[in-house]
ROVOZA-134243 format. One record per residue (C-alpha): x, y, z; residue in one letter. Coordinates in Angstrom, 2 decimals, m for minus. Layout:
N
+---------+---------+---------+------+
!      xx !      yy !      zz ! code !
+---------+---------+---------+------+
!       X !       Y !       Z !    A !
...
+---------+---------+---------+------+
END
This chain:
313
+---------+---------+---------+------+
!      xx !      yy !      zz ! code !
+---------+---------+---------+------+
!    0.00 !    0.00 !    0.00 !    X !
!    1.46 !    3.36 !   m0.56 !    X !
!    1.72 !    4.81 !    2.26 !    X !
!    0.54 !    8.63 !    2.63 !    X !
!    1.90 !   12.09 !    2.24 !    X !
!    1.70 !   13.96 !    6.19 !    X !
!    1.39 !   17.18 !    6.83 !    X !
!    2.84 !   18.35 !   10.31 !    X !
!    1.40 !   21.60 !   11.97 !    X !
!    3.96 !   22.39 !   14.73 !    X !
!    6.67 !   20.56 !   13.28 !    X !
!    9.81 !   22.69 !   15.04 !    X !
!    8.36 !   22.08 !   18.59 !    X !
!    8.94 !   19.83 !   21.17 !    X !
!    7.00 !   16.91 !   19.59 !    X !
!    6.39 !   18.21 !   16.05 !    X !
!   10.33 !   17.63 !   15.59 !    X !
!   10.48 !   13.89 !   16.87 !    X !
!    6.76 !   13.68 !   14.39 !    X !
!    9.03 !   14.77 !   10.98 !    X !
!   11.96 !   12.79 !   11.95 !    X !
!    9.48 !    9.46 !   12.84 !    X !
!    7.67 !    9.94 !    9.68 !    X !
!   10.71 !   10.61 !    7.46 !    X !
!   11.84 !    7.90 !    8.91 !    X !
!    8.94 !    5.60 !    8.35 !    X !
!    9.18 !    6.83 !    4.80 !    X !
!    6.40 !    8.87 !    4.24 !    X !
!    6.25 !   11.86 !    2.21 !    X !
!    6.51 !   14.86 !    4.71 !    X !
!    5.45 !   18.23 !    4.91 !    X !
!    5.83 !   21.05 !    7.25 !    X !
!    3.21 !   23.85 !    7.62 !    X !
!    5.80 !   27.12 !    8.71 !    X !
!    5.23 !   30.45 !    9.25 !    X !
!    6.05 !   32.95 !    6.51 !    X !
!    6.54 !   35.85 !    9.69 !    X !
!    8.98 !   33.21 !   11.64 !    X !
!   11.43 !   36.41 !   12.13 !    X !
!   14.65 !   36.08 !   13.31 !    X !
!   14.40 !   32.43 !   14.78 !    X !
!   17.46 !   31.45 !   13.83 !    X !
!   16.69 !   28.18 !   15.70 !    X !
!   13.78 !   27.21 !   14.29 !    X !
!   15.08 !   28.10 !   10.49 !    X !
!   17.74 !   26.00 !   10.60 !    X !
!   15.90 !   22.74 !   11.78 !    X !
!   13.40 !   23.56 !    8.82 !    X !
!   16.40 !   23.70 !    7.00 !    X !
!   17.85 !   21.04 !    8.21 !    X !
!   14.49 !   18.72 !    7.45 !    X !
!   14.31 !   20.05 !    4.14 !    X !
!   18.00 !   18.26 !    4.10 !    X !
!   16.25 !   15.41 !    5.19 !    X !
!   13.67 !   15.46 !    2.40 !    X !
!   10.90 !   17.08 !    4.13 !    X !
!    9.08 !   19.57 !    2.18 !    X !
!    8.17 !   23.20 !    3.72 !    X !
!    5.37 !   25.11 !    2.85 !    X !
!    4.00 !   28.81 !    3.59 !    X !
!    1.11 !   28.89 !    6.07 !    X !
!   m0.61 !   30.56 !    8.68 !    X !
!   m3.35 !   30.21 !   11.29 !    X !
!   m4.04 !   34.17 !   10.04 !    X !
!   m4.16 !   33.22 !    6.75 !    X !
!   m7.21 !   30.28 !    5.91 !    X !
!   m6.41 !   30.20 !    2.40 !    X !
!   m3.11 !   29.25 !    3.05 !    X !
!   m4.34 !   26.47 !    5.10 !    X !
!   m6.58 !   25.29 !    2.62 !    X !
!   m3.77 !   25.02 !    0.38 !    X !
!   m1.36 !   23.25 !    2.47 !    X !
!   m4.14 !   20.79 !    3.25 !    X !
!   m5.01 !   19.97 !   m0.20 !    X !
!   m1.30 !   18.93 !   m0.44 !    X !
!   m1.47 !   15.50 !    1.79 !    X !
!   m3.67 !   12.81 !    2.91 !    X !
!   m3.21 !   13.18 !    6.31 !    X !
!   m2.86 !   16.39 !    8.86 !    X !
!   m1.29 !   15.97 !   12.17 !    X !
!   m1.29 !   18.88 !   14.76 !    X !
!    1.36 !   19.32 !   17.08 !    X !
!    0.75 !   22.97 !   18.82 !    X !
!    1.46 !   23.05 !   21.91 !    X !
!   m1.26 !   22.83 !   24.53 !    X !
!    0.76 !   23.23 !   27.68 !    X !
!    0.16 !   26.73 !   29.56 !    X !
!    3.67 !   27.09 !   30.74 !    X !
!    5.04 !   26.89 !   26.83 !    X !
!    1.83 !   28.35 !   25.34 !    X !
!   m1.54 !   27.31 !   25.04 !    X !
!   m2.96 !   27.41 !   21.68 !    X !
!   m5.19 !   24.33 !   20.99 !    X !
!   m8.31 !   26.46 !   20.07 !    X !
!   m6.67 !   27.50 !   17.08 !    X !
!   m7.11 !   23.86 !   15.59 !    X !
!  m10.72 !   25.01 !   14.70 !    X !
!   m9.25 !   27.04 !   11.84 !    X !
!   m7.61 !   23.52 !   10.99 !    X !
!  m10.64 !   21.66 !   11.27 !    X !
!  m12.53 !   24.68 !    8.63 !    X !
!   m9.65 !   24.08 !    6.33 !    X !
!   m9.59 !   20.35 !    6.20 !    X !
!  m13.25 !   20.42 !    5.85 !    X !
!  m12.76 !   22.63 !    2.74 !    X !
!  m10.17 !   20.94 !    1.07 !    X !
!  m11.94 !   17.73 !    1.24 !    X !
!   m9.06 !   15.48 !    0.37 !    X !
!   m8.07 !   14.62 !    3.77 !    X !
!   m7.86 !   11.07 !    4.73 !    X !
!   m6.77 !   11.60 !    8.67 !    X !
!   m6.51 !   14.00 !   10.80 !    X !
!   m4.38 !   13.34 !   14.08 !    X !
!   m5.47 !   16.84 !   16.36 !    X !
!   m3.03 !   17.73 !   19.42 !    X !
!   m3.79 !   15.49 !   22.08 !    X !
!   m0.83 !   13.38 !   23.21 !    X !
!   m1.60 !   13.64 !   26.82 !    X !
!   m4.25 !   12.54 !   28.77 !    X !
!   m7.72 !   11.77 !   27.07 !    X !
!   m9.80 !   14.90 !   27.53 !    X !
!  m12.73 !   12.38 !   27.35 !    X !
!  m12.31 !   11.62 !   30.64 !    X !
!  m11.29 !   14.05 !   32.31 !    X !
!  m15.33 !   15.97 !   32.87 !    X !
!  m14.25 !   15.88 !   36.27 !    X !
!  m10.75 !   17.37 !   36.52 !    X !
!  m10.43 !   20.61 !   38.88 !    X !
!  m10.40 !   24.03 !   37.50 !    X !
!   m8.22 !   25.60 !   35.93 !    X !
!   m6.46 !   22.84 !   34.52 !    X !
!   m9.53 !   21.36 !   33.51 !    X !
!   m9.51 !   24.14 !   30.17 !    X !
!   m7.10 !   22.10 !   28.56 !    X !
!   m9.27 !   19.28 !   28.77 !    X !
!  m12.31 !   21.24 !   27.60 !    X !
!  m10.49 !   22.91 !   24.89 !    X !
!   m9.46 !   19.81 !   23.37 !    X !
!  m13.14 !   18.85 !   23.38 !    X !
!  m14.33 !   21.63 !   21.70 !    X !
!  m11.83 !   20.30 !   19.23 !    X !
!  m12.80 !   17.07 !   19.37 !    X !
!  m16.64 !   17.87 !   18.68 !    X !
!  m15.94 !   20.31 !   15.47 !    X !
!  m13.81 !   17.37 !   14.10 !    X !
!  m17.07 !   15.06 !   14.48 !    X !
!  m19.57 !   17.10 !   13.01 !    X !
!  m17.55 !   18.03 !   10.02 !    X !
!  m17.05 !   14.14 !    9.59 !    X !
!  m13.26 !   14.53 !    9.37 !    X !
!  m11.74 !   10.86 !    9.90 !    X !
!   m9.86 !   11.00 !   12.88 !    X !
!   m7.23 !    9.20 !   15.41 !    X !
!   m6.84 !   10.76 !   18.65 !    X !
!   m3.89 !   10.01 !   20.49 !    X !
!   m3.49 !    9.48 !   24.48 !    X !
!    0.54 !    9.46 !   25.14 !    X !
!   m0.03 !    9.59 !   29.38 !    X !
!    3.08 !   11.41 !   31.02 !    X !
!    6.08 !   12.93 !   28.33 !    X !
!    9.18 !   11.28 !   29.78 !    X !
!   11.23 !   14.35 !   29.82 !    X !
!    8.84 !   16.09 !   31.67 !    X !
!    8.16 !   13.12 !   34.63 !    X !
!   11.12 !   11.23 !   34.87 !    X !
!   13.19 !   14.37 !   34.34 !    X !
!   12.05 !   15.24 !   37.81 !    X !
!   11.36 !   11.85 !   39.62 !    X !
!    7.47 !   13.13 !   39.21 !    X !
!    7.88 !   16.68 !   40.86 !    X !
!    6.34 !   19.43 !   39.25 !    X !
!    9.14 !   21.85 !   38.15 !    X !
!   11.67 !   19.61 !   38.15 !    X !
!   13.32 !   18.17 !   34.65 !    X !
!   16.97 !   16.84 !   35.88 !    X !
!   16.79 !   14.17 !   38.83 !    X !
!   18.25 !   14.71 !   42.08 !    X !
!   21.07 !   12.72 !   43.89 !    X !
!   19.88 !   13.73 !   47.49 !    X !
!   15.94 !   14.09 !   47.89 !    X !
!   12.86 !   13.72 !   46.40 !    X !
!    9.13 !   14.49 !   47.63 !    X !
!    6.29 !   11.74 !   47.47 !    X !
!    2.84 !   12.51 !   46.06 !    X !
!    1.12 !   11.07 !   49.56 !    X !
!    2.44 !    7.49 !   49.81 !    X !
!    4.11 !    7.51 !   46.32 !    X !
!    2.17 !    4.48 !   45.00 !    X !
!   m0.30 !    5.45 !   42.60 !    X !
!    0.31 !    4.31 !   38.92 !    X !
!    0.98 !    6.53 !   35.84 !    X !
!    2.59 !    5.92 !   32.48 !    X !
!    5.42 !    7.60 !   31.12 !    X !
!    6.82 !    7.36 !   27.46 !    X !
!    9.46 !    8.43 !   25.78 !    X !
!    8.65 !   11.40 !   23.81 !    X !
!   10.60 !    9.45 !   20.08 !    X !
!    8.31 !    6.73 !   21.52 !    X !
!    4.96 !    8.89 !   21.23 !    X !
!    6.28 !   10.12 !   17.59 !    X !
!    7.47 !    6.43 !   16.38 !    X !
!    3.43 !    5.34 !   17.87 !    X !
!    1.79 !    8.33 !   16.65 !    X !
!    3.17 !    7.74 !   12.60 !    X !
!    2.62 !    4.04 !   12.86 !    X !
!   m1.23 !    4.71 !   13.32 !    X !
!   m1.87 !    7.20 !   10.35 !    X !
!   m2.66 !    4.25 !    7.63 !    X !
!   m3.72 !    1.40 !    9.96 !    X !
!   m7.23 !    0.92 !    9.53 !    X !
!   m7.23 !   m0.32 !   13.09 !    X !
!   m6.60 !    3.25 !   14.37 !    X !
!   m9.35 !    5.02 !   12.09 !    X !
!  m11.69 !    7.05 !   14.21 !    X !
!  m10.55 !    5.22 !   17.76 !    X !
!   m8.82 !    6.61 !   20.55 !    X !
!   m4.84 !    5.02 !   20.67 !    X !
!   m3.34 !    4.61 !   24.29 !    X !
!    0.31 !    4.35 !   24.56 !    X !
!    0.74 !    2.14 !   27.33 !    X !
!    3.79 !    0.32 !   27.47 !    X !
!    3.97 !   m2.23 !   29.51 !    X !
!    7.16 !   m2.26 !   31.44 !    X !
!    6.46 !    1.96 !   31.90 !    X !
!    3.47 !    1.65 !   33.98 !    X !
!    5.47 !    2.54 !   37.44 !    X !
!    4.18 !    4.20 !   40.43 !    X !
!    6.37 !    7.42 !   41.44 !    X !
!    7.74 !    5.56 !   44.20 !    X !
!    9.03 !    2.61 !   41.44 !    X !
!   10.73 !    5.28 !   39.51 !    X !
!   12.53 !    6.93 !   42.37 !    X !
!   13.19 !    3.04 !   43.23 !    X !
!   15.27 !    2.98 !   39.75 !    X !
!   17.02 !    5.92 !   39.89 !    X !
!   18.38 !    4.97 !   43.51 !    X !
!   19.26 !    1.91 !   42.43 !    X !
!   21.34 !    3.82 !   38.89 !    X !
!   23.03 !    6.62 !   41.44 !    X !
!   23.79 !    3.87 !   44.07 !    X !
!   22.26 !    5.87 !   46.34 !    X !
!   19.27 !    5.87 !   48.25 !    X !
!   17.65 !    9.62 !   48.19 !    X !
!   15.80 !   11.08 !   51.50 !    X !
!   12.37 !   10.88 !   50.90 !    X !
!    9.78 !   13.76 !   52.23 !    X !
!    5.99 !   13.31 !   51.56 !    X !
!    3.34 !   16.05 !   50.69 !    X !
!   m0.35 !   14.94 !   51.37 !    X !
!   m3.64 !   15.41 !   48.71 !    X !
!   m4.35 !   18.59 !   50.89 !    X !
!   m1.14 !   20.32 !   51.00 !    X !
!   m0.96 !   19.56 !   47.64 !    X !
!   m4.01 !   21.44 !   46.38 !    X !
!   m3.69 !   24.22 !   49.02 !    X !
!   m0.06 !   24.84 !   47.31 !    X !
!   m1.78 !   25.35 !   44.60 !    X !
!   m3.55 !   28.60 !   45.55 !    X !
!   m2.28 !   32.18 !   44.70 !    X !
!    0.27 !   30.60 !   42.13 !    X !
!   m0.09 !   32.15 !   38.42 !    X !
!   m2.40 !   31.00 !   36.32 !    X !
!   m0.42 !   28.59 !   33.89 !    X !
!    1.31 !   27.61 !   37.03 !    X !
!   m1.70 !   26.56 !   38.68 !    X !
!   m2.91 !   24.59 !   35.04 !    X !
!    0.06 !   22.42 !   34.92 !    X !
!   m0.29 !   21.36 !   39.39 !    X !
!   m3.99 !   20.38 !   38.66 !    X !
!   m2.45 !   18.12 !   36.04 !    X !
!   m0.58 !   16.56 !   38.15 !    X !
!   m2.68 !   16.38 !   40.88 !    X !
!   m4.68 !   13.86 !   38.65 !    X !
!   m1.99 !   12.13 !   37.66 !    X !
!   m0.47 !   11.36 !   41.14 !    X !
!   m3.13 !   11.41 !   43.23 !    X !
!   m6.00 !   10.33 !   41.19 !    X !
!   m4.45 !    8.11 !   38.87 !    X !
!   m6.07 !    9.41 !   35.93 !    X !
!   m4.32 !    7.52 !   33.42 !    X !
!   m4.36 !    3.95 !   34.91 !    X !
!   m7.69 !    4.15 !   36.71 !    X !
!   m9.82 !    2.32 !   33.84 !    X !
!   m9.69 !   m0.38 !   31.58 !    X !
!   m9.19 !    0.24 !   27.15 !    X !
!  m12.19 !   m0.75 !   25.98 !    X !
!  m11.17 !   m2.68 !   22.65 !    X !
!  m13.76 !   m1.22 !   20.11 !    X !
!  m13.33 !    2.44 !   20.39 !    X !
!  m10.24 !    2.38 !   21.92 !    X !
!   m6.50 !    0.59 !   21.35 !    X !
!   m3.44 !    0.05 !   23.02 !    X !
!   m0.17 !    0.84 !   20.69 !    X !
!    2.24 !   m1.53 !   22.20 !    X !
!   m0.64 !   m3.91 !   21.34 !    X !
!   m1.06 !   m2.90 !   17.87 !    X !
!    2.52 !   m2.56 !   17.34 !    X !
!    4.81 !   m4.81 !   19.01 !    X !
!    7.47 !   m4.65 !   16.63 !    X !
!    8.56 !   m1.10 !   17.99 !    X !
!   11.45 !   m1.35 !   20.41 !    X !
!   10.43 !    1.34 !   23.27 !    X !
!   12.40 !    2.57 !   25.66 !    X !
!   11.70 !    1.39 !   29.37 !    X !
!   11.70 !    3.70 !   32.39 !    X !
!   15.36 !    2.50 !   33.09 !    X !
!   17.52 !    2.63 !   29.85 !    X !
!   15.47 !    6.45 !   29.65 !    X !
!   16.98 !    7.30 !   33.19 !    X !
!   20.13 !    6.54 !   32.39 !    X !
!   21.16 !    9.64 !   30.52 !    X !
!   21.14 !   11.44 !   33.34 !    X !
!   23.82 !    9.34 !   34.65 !    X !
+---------+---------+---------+------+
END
């Protein structure tokens, strides 16, 4: 089957870059939506550059400018989204409904992949304010994407392993330390983290399985399914060291959460769900609707806990 030509919205952040290198890699024909007003981001010009190097191709477009999305649209078969939704970087997932008008216009598109790769919104009616707005946002996005009858795959990538394991779980925190770490209550409650090439090799594997069309893909590897106090367990036993251990309860945790800024307050609700709730382990993947990619695609070699930890050695 030949396979099909990807556009990539958001393909010079954090995951957009590991989503043009996975599906270069995977061999599809790539594209890369970039801003014509990019400025003097010298950064950001030379990884274009260097995709194009690659064989990506680049092309002019703009949320501002709809006809320009159209046009990049009508270019590939499938659209994936990679803006960032995260309040501390910037918070921009509304802007997907302009993506959603365009796809609907072109009419050629066979996917579209929105910005999810967290936790699934779908679930989260319940989650706190005000870090339930990314959550809601995402749904608005989810229910424009329905009604225009766009084809979709939504994917659920649990905890970015950068982020988490960076830190040993604690907000704030993205290199571990060698002396101490703090507990979310008893440190036992389960959450899933995944390398963030992991999430991009996943995410391009699902855009022509007909498995994946219109279902919700959970990236659940197996061995990565670790309380906090499991990956503080590994770390200790990398360093050779065992760290001193301090514990913050469900109600300090949520009155620390008061009077903070706003984005700051977004991203602790987050992981309030994660680590206290358990949010992403606390229900079972139904089978129909929803799949597991470790299930669907056992060939891919991810990257345990462990053998991530140990570049911070």
């Amino acid at each position: 089957m030949e396979k099909s030509k990807v556009l990539i919205v958001g393909g010079t952040g954090y995951l957009g870059k590991r989503l043009v290198k996975a599906s270069l890699a995977q061999g599809h024909e790539t594209y890369i939506l970039h801003r014509s007003e990019i400025g003097v981001d010298i950064e950001k010009v030379q990884m274009l550059l260097s995709f194009k190097k690659q064989g990506a191709h680049l092309v002019s477009g703009s949320f501002s400018d709809q006809q320009s999305l159209v046009n990049a649209v009508k270019l590939v078969d499938v659209v994936i989204c990679a803006i960032s939704g995260v309040h501390i970087r910037s918070h921009q997932i509304l802007l997907q409904l302009k993506l959603v008008d365009a796809i609907k216009e072109a009419g050629n598109v066979k996917r579209f992949l929105p910005s999810e790769f967290g936790t699934d919104p779908a679930r989260m009616e319940h989650a706190l304010e005000p870090g339930r707005v990314t959550f809601d946002d995402k749904m608005v996005v989810r229910k424009a994407i329905q009604e225009a009858n766009i084809p979709f795959t939504y994917v659920s990538a649990n905890c970015f392993a950068g982020y988490f394991l960076g830190g040993l779980c604690q907000p704030g925190r993205i290199i571990p330390s060698r002396d101490s770490v703090f507990l979310f209550g008893d440190g036992n409650t389960k959450a899933i983290y995944v390398d963030e090439d992991d999430i991009a090799t996943y995410t391009i594997k699902t855009i022509d399985d007909p498995r994946a069309l219109n279902k919700t893909i959970y990236i659940r590897p197996p061995k990565n399914i670790l309380s906090q106090r499991e990956v503080v367990e590994i770390w200790e036993k990398l360093i050779g060291k065992d760290l001193h251990k301090s514990s913050i309860s469900e109600q300090e945790f949520l009155a620390s959460i008061e009077g903070r800024e706003y984005a700051e307050q977004v991203g602790l609700v987050h992981y309030y769900h994660v680590c206290y709730e358990g949010c992403l382990t606390n229900f079972k993947i139904d089978g129909k609707d929803e799949r597991e990619a470790s299930e669907l695609y056992p060939e891919v070699n991810y990257t345990s806990v462990e053998d991530y930890m140990r570049r911070y050695l």
